[in-house]
Backbone as CSV, one residue per row, in Angstrom:
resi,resn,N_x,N_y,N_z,CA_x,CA_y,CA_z,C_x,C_y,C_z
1,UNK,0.862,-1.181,0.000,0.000,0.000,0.000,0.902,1.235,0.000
2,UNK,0.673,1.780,-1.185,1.640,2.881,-1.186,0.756,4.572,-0.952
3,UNK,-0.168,4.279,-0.849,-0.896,5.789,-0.736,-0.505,6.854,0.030
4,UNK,0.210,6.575,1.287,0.397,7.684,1.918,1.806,8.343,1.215
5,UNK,2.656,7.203,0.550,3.990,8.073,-0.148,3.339,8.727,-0.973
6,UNK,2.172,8.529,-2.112,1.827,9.195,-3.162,1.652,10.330,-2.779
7,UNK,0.900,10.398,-1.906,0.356,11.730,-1.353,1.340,12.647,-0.622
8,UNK,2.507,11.829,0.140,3.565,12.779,0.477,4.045,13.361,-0.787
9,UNK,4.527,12.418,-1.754,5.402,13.201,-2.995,4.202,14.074,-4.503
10,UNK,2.515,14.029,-4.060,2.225,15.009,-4.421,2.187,16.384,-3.920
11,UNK,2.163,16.446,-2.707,1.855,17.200,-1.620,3.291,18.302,-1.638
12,UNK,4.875,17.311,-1.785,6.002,18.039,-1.977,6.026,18.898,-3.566
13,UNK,5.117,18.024,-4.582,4.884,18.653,-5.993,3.970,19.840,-5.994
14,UNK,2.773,19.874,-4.824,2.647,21.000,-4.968,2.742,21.827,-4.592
15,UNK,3.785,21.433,-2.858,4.630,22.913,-2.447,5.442,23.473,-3.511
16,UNK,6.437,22.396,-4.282,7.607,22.960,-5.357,6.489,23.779,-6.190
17,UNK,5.266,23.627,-7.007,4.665,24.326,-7.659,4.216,25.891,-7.304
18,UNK,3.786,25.551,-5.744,3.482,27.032,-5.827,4.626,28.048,-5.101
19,UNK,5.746,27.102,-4.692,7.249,27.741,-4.987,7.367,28.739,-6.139
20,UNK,7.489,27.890,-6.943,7.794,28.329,-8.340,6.844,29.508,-8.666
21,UNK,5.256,29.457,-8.515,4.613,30.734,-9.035,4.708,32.055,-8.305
22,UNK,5.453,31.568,-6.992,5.890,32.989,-6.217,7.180,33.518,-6.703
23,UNK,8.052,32.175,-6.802,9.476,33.253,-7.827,9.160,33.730,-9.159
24,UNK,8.404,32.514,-9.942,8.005,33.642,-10.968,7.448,35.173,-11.113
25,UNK,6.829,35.332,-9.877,6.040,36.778,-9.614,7.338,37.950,-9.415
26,UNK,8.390,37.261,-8.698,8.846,38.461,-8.885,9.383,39.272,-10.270
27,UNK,9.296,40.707,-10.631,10.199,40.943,-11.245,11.780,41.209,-11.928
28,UNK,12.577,40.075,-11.074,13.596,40.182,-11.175,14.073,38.799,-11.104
29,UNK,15.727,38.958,-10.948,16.355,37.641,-10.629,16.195,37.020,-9.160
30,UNK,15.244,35.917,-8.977,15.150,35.197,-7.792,15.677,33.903,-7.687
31,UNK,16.130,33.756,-6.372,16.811,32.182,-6.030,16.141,31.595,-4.922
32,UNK,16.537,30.659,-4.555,16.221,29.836,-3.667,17.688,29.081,-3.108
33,UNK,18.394,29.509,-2.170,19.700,28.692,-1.627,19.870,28.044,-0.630
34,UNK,21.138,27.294,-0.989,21.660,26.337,0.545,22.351,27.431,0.804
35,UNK,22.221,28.086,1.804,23.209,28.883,2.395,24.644,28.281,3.103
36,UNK,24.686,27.314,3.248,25.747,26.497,2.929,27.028,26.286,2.399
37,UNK,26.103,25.848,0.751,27.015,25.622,-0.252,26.604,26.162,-1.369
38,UNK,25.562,27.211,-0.965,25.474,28.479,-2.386,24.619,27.827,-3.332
39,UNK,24.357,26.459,-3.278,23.874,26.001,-4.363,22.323,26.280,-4.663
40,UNK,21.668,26.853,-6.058,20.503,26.611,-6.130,19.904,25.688,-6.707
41,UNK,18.393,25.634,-5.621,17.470,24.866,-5.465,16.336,25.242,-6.223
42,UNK,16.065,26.524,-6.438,14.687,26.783,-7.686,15.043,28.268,-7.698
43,UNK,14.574,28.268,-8.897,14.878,30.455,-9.255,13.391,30.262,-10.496
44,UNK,13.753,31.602,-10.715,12.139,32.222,-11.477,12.981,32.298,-12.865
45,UNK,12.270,32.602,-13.873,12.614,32.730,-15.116,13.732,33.588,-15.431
46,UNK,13.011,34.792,-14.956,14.193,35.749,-14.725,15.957,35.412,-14.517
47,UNK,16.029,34.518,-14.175,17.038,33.703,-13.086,17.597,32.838,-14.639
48,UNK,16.799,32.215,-14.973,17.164,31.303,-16.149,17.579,32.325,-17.572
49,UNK,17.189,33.320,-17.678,17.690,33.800,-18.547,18.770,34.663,-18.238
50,UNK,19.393,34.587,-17.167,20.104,35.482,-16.945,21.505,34.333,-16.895
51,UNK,21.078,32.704,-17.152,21.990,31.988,-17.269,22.245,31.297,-15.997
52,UNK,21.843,31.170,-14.685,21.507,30.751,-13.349,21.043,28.854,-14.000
53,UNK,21.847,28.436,-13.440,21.402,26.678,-13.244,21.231,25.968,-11.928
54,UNK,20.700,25.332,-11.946,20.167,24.752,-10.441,20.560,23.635,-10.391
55,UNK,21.174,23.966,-8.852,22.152,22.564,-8.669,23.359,23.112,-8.948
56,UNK,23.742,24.131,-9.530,24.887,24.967,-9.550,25.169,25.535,-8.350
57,UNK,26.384,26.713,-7.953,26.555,27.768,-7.399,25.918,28.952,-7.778
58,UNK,25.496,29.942,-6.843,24.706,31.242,-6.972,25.965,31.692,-8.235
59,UNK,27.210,31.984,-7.366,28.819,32.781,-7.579,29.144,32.412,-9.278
60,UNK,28.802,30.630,-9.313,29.490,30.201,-10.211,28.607,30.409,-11.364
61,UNK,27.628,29.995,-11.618,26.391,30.136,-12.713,26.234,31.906,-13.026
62,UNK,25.623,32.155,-11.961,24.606,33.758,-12.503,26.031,34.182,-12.178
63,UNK,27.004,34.722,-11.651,28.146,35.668,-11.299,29.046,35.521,-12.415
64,UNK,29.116,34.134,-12.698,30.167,33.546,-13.347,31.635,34.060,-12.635
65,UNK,31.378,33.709,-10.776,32.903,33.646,-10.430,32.799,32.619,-10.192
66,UNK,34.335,32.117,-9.349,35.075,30.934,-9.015,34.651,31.374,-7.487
67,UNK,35.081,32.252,-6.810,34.210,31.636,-5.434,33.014,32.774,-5.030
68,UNK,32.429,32.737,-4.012,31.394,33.328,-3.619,31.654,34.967,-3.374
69,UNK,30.704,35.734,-4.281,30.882,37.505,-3.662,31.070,37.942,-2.310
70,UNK,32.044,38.624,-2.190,32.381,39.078,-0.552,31.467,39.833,-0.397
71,UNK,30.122,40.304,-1.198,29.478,40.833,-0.578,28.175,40.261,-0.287
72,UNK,28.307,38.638,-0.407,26.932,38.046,-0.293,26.596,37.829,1.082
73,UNK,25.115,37.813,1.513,24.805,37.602,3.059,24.072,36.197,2.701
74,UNK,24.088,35.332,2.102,22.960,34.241,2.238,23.487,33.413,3.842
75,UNK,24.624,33.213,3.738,25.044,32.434,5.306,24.683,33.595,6.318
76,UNK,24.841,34.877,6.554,24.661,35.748,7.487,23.237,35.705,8.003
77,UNK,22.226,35.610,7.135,20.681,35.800,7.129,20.219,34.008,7.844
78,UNK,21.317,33.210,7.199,20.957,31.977,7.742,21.286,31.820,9.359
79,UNK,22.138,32.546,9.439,22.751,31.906,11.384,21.697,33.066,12.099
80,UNK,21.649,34.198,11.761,21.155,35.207,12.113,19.274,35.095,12.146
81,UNK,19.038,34.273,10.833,17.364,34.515,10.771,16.490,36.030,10.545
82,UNK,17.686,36.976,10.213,17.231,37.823,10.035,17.272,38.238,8.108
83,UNK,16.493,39.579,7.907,16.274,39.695,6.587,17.456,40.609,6.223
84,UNK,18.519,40.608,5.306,19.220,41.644,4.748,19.105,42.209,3.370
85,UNK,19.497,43.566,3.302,19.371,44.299,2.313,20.587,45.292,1.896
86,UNK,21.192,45.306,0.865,21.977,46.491,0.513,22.078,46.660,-0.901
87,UNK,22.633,47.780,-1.374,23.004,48.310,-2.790,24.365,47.917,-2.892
88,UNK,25.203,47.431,-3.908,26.153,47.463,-4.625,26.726,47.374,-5.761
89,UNK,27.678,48.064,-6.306,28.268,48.043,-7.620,28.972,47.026,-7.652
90,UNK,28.661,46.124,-8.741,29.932,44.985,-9.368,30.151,45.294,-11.014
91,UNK,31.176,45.383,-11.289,31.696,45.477,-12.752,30.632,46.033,-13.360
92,UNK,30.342,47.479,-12.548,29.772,48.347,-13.714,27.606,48.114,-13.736
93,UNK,27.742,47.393,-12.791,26.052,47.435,-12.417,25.671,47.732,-11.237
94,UNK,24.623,48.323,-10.845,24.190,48.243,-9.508,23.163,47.757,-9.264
95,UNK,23.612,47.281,-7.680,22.185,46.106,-7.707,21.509,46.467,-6.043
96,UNK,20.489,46.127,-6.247,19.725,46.608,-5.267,19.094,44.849,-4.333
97,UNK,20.161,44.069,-3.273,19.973,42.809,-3.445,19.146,42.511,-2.149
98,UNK,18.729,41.380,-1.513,17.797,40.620,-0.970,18.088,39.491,-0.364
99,UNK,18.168,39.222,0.919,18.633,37.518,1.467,17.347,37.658,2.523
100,UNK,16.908,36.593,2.440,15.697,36.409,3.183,15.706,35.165,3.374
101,UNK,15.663,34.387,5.042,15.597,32.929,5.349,14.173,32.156,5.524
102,UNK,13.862,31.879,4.714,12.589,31.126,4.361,12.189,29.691,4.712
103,UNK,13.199,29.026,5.037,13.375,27.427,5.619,14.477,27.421,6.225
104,UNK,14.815,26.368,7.105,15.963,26.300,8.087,17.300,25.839,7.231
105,UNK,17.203,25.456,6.079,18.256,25.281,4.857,17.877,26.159,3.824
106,UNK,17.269,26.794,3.647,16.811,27.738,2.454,16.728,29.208,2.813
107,UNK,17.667,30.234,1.625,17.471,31.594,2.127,16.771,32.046,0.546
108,UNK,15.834,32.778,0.233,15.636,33.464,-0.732,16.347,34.629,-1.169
109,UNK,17.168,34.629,-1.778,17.874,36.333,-2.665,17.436,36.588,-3.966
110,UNK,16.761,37.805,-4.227,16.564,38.415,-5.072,17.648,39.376,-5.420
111,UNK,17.840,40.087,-6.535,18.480,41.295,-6.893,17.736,41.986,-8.148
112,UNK,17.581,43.582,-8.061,17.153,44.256,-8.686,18.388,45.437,-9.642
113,UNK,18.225,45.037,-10.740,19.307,45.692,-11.714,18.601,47.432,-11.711
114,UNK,19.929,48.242,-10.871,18.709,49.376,-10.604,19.700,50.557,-11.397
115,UNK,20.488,50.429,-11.955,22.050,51.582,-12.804,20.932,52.428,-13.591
116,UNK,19.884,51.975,-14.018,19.754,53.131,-14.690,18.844,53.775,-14.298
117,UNK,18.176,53.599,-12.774,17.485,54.106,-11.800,18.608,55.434,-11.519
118,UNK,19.694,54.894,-10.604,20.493,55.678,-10.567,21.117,56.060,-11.671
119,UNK,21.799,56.326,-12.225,21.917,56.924,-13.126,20.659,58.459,-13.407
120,UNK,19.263,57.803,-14.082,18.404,58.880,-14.000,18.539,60.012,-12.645
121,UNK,18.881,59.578,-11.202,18.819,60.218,-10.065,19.914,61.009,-9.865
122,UNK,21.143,60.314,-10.218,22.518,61.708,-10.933,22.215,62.844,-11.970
123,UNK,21.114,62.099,-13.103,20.953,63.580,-13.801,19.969,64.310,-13.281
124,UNK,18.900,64.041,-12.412,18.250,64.858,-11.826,18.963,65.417,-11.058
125,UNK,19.338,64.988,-9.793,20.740,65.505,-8.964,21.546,66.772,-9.476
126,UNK,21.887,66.393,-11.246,23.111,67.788,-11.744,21.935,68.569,-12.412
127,UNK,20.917,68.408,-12.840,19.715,69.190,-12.954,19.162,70.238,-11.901
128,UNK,19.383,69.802,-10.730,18.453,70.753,-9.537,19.913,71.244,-9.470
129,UNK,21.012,71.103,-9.002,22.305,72.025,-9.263,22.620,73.246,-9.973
130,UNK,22.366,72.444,-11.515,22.296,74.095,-12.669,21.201,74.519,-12.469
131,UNK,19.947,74.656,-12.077,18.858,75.198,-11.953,19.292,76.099,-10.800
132,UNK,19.653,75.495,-9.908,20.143,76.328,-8.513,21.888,77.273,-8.740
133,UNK,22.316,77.263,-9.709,23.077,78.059,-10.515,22.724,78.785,-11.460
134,UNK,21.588,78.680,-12.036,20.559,79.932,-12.757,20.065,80.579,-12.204
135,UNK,19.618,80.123,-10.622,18.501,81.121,-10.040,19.609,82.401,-9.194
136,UNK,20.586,81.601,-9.053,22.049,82.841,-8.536,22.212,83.408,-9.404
137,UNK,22.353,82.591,-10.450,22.932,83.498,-12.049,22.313,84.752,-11.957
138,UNK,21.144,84.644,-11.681,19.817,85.523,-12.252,19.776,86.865,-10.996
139,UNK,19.952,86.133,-9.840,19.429,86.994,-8.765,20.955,88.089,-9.171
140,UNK,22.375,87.626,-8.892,23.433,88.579,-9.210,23.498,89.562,-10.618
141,UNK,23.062,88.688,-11.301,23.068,89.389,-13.070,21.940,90.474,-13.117
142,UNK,20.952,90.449,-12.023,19.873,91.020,-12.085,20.360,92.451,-11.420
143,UNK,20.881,92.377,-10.157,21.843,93.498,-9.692,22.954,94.292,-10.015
144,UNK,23.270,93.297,-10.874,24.711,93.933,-11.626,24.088,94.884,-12.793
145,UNK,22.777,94.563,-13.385,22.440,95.154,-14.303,22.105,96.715,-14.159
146,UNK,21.526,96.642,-12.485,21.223,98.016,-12.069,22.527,98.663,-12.159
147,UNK,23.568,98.070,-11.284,24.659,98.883,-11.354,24.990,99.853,-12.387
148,UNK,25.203,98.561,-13.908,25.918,98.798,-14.779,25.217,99.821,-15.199
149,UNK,23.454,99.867,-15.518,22.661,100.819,-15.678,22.974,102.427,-15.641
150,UNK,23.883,101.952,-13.801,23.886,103.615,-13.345,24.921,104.418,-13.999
151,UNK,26.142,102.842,-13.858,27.661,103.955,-14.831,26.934,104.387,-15.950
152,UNK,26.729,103.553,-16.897,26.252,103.766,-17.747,25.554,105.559,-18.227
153,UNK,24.251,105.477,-17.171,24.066,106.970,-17.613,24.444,108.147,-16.797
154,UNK,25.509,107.757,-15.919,26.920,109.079,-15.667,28.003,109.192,-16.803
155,UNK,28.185,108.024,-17.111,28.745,108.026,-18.393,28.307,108.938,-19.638
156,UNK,27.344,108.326,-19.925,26.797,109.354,-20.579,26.716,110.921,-20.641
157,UNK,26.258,111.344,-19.388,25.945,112.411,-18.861,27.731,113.246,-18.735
158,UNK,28.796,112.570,-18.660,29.804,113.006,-18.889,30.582,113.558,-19.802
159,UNK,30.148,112.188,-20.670,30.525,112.536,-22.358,29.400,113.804,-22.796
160,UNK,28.755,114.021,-22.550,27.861,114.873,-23.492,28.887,116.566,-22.980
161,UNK,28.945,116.800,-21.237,29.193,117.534,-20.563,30.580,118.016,-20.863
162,UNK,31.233,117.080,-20.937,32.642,117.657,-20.801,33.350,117.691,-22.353
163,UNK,34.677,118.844,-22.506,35.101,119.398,-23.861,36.471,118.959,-24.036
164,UNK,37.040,118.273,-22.742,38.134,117.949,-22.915,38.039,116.364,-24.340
165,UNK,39.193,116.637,-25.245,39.300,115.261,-25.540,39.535,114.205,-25.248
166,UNK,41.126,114.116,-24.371,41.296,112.776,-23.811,40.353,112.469,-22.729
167,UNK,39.628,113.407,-22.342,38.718,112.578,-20.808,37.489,112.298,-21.804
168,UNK,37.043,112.723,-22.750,35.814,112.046,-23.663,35.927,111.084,-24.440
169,UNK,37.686,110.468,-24.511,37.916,109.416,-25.298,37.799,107.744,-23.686
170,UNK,38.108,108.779,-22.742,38.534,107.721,-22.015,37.190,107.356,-21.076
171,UNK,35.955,108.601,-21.447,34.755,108.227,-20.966,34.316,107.040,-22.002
172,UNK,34.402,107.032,-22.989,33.787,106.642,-24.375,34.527,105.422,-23.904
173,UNK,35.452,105.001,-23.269,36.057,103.733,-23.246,35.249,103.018,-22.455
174,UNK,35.143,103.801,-21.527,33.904,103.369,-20.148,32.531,103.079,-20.435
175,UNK,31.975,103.937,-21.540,30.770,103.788,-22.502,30.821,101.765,-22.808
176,UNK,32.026,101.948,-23.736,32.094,100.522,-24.356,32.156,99.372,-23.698
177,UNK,33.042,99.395,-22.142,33.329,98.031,-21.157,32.008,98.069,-20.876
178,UNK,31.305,98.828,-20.938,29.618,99.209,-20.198,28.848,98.475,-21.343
179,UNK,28.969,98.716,-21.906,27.697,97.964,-22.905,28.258,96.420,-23.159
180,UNK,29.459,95.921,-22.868,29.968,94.320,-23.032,29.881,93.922,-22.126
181,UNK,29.676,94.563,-20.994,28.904,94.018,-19.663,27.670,93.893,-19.350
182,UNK,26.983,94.634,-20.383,25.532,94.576,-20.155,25.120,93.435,-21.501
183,UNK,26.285,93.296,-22.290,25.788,92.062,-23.189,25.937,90.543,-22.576
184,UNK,26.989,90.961,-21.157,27.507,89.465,-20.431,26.160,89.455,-19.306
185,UNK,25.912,90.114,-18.852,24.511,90.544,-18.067,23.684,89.631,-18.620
186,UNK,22.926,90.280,-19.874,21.686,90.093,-20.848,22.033,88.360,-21.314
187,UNK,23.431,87.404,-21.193,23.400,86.199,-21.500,23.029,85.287,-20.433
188,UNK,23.686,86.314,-18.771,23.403,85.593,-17.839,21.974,85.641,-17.129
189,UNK,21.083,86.405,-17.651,20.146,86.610,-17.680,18.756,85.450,-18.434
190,UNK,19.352,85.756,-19.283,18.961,84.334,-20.709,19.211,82.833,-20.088
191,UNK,20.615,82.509,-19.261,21.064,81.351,-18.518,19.839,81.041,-17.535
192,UNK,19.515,82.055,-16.954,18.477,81.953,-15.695,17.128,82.111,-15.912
193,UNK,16.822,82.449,-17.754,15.584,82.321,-17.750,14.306,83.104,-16.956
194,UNK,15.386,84.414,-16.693,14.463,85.591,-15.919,14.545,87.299,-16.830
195,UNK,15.315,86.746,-18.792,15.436,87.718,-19.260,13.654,88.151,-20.160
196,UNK,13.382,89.144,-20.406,12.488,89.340,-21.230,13.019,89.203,-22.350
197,UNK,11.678,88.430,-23.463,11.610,88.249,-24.529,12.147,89.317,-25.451
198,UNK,13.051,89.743,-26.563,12.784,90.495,-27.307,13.550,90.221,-28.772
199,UNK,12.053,89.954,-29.607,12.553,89.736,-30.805,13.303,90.923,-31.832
200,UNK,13.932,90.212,-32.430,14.621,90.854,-33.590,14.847,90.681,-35.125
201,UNK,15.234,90.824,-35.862,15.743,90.622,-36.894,17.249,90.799,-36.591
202,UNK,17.703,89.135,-36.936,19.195,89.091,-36.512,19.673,88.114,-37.448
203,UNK,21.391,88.447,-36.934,22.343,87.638,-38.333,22.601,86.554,-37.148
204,UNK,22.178,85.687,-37.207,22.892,84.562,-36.137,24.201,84.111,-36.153
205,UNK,25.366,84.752,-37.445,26.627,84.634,-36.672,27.114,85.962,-36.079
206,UNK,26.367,86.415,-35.972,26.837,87.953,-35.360,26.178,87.757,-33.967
207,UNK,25.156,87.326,-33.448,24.572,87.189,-32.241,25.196,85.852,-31.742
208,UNK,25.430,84.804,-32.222,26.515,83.754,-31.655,27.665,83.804,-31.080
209,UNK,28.740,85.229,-31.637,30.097,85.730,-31.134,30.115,85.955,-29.577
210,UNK,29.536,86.242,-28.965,29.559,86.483,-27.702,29.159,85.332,-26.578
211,UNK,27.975,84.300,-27.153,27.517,83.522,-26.422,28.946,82.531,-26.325
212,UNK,29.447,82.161,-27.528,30.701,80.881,-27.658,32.142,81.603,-26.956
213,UNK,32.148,83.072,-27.117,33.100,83.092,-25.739,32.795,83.054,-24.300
214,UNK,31.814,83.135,-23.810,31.088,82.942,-22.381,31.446,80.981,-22.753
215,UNK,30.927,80.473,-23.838,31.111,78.953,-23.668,32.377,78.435,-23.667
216,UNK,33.069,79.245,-23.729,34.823,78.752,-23.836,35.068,78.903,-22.544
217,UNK,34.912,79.940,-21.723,35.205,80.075,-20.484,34.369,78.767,-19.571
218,UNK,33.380,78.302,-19.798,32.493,77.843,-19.014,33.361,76.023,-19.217
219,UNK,33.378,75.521,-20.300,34.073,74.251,-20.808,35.229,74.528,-20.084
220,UNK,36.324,74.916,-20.231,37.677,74.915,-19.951,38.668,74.393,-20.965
221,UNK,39.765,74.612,-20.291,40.929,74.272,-21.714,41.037,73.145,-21.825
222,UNK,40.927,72.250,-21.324,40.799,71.112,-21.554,39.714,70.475,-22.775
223,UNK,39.015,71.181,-23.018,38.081,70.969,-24.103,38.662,72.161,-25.336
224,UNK,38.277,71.297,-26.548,38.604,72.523,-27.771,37.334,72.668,-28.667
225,UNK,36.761,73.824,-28.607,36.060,74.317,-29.257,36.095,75.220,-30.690
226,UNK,35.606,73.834,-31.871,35.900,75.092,-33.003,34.631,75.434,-33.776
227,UNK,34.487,76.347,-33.918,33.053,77.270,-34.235,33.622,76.738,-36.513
228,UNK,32.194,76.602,-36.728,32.264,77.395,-38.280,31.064,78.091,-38.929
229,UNK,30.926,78.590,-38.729,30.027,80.044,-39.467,29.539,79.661,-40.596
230,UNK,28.246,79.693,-40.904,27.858,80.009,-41.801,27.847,80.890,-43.036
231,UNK,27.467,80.508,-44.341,27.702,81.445,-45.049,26.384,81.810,-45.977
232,UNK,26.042,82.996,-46.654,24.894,83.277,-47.199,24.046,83.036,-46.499
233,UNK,23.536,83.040,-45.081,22.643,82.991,-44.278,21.674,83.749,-44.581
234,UNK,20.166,84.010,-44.508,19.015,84.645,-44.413,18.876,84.713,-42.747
235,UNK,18.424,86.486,-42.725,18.560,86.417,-41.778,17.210,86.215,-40.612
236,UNK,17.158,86.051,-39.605,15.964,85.691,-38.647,15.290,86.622,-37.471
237,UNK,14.296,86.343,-36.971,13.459,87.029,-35.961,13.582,86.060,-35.243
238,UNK,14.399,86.914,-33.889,14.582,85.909,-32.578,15.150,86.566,-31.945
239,UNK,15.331,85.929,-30.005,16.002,86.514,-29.402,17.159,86.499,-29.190
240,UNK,18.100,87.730,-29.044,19.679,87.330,-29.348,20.130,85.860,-27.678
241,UNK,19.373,86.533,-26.666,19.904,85.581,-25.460,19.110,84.471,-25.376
242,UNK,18.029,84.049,-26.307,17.557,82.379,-26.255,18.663,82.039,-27.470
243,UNK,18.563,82.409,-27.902,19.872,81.988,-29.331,21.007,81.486,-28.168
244,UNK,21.593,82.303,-27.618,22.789,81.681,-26.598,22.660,80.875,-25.398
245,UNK,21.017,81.012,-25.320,20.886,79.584,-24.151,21.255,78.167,-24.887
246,UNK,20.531,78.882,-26.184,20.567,77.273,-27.066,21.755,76.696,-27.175
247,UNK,22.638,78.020,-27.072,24.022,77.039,-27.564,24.597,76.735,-26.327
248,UNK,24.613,77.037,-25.395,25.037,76.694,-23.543,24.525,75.637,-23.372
249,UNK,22.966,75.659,-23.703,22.426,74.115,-23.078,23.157,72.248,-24.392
């Protein structure tokens, strides 16, 4: 009379079954280990395509090392009974991993391939940075503008006033650093996205000259920048400082 084995070794077929439909659920690479001897006992699909064999090593199959990651906890979670979790980089991936003791010989580890999670969270990261370097840009460029404003019309008010020549050549000099400061103003302004609109009719290599030296300074020497100009251009309606955001961003 064999009935009660049948029923033990269906009974183990349909724990292994609904084993299996819980690793399949996850979305990622899941195992099932001897914490032991590393070896797996059942993994989810995920697991199989990632090249994972059972009855193998975790290290040796899915890692493809020779011995076990110094950063694995499956024995730690086993003596311990507790659940572990951490992030780490191996050759260029990051993984977001899982040891969980599920039977008194069995630990479950998952890992989640998360690089281009992070990754996205570095460019947001250097995103809220230059944003928070536009809004300075803007608040200083915005003050400097008053300044420059004021030389500006003492300047003026000088040159018109006074008969000497060399002091009207050397106001007129002051005239000119004044208006290339108010063109470095009006870009950093444009950077921060707090300049007003104002269209024009413009030669876009003539409104480009100024933005690509602000971009030479900003790159560094270490980078080489070579401009080539257009030729027979028609010319356009636009703003000279979105024209030079365009070329910054």
């Amino acid at each position: 009379d064999i009935t009660e084995r049948k029923e033990a070794e269906m009974a183990v077929a349909e724990k292994a079954r609904h084993n299996q439909i819980l690793l399949d659920a996850f979305p990622c690479a899941a195992f099932l280990i001897e914490p032991t001897t590393y070896k797996i006992v059942a993994m989810n699909k995920t697991g199989q395509v990632a090249g994972a064999v059972i009855g193998e090593t975790c290290h040796s199959s899915w890692r493809k090392k020779a011995k076990p990651c110094s950063y694995c906890r499956a024995k730690s979670v086993h003596g311990t009974g507790k659940t572990m979790s951490m992030e780490v980089e191996d050759e260029g991936t990051i993984w977001d991993l899982h040891w969980i003791p599920v039977a008194p010989d069995l630990v479950l580890h998952y890992a989640f391939d998360i690089s281009d999670r992070k990754r996205l969270e570095d460019q947001l990261r250097q995103a809220q940075k230059m944003e928070a370097v536009g809004q300075l840009a803007g608040g200083i460029a915005h003050d400097f503008n008053n300044l420059i404003q004021g030389i500006m019309g003492f300047a003026e008010f000088l040159h018109e006033d006074i008969e000497d020549l060399d002091a009207k050549e050397s106001i007129g000099g002051i005239l000119n650093a004044s208006h290339r400061a108010k063109e470095l103003v009006g870009q950093l302004l444009a950077f921060s996205r707090r300049q007003v609109l104002e269209m024009k009719v413009v030669d876009l290599n003539d409104i480009t000259v100024e933005p690509l030296k602000m971009i030479r300074r900003v790159i560094g020497e270490h980078i080489m920048l070579k401009v080539k100009q257009g030729t027979n251009l028609g010319l356009v309606r636009a703003d000279g400082g979105q024209i030079g955001q365009i070329l910054m961003n």
